[in-house]
Steps between C-alpha positions, in 0.01 A plus 500: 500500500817360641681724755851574372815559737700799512826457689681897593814500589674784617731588803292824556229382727321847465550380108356152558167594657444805251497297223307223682208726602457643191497129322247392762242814482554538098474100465166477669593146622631378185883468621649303807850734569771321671814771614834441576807718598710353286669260253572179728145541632362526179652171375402336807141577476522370084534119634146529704333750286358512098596881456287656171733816506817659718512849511890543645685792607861516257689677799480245808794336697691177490285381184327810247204512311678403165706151715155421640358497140808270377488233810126500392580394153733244634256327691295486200164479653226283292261834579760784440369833619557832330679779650475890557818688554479783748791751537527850586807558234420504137860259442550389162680206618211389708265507232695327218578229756080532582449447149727187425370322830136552332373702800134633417620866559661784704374691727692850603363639864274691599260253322166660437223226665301463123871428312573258778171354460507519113859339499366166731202422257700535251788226639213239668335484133823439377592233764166350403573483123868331568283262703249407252801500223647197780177342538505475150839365458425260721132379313624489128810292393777663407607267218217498339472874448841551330394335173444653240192269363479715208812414359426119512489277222156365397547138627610654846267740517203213443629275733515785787124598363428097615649480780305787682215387308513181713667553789217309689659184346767308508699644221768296321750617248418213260117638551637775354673447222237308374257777505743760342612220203894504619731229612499487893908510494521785273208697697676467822835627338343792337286565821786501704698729273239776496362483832789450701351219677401149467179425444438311785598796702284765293162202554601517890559937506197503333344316664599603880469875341094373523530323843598859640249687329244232655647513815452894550179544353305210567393316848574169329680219747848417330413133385230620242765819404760209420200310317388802334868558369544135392708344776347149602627422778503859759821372658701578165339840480644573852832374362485728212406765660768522769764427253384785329360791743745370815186478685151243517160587332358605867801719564532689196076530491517595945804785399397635205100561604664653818671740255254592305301628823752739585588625206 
């Protein structure tokens, strides 16, 4: 199981260590806790540190609990932790501001150690989920999920039935058409219309959609991925797949894996 980072931050050091010590005897290991006394060194620690969860005093100096939850947001982190509010005033304010910034919940002092404790599995499984809903994001192409296939026409819905039927080959419009009975010119308009993309671009989506899949799951080396997917040559597969993903087979396959293992 991966150990998951709790940062504290509070400008009551007798606060600080409280809530540490109980984390660390209650977590049994499970939980690295970073502190800090207070917004600035917070932030600070963020650019060397993957934090899983902040648990933030609201009342602190200079920057609060609620400002250190908003310069979080801004830096929009790709592993955005959750966050437990800690106060000891029950302020409306402060928890309808809690609630727009998405904050996990809010805490009013004294905490008992077993709500604390209840309150932080509760947040990590939800940083997990927003993880794995990222991870996801990141696997399965966007454009091909907003389509509504079942609202497709017959001859569109065939030719997108062939296409992933055969996306080991080299896959031609013509090819196509042919198979479904319809003229290649009027195929292409019609695909276009309801799929809001060319064909070309659906064959390589498709196509790359596979690659990734392949990529994650499998040990295969890149040149018989790009084979398996119907690219000849493995130097146009590269090309393809930077153009689309921003990154190279090997990168996306070396960051995502790495992923994965902590999430």
């Amino acid at each position: 199981m991966r150990i998951q980072t709790i940062m504290i931050v509070d400008d009551e050091p007798r606060t600080r260590q409280g809530l540490k010590r109980i984390l660390e005897t209650k977590g049994n290991g499970r939980y690295h806790i970073l502190t800090a006394e207070d917004g600035h060194s917070a932030l600070h620690m963020l650019v060397d540190h993957e934090v899983d969860l902040i648990i933030t005093d609201i009342r602190m100096p200079e920057i609060n609990g609620l400002a250190l939850v908003n310069r979080v947001e801004e830096k929009q982190l790709e592993h955005k932790p959750s966050v437990i509010l800690i106060s000891g005033h029950a302020e409306f304010d402060y928890a309808h501001q809690a609630i727009q910034l998405g904050v996990t919940n809010y805490l009013l002092k004294p905490i008992s150690k077993e709500k604390l404790f209840a309150s932080v599995e509760i947040a990590l499984e939800a940083c997990e989920e927003r993880n794995r809903v990222n991870m996801m994001r990141k696997i399965v192409d966007s454009r091909l999920m907003v389509t509504d296939y079942s609202a497709l026409s017959k001859p569109v819905a065939d030719a997108v039935s062939y296409v992933n039927d055969h996306l080991e080959q080299v896959v031609g419009l013509k090819e196509v058409a042919d198979h479904i009975q319809l003229n290649p010119s009027y195929l292409s308009a019609l695909f276009k219309e309801q799929m809001q993309m060319t064909f070309s671009e659906y064959v390589t989506r498709r196509k790359l959609q596979r690659a990734k899949e392949m990529l994650l799951r499998t040990k295969l080396p890149i040149a018989e991925i790009a084979e398996r997917v119907g690219y000849q040559t493995t130097k146009y597969f590269f090309k393809l797949f930077k153009e689309y993903e921003g990154c190279s087979p090997g990168q996306y396959r070396s960051e995502m894996t790495e992923e994965q293992m902590e999430i």
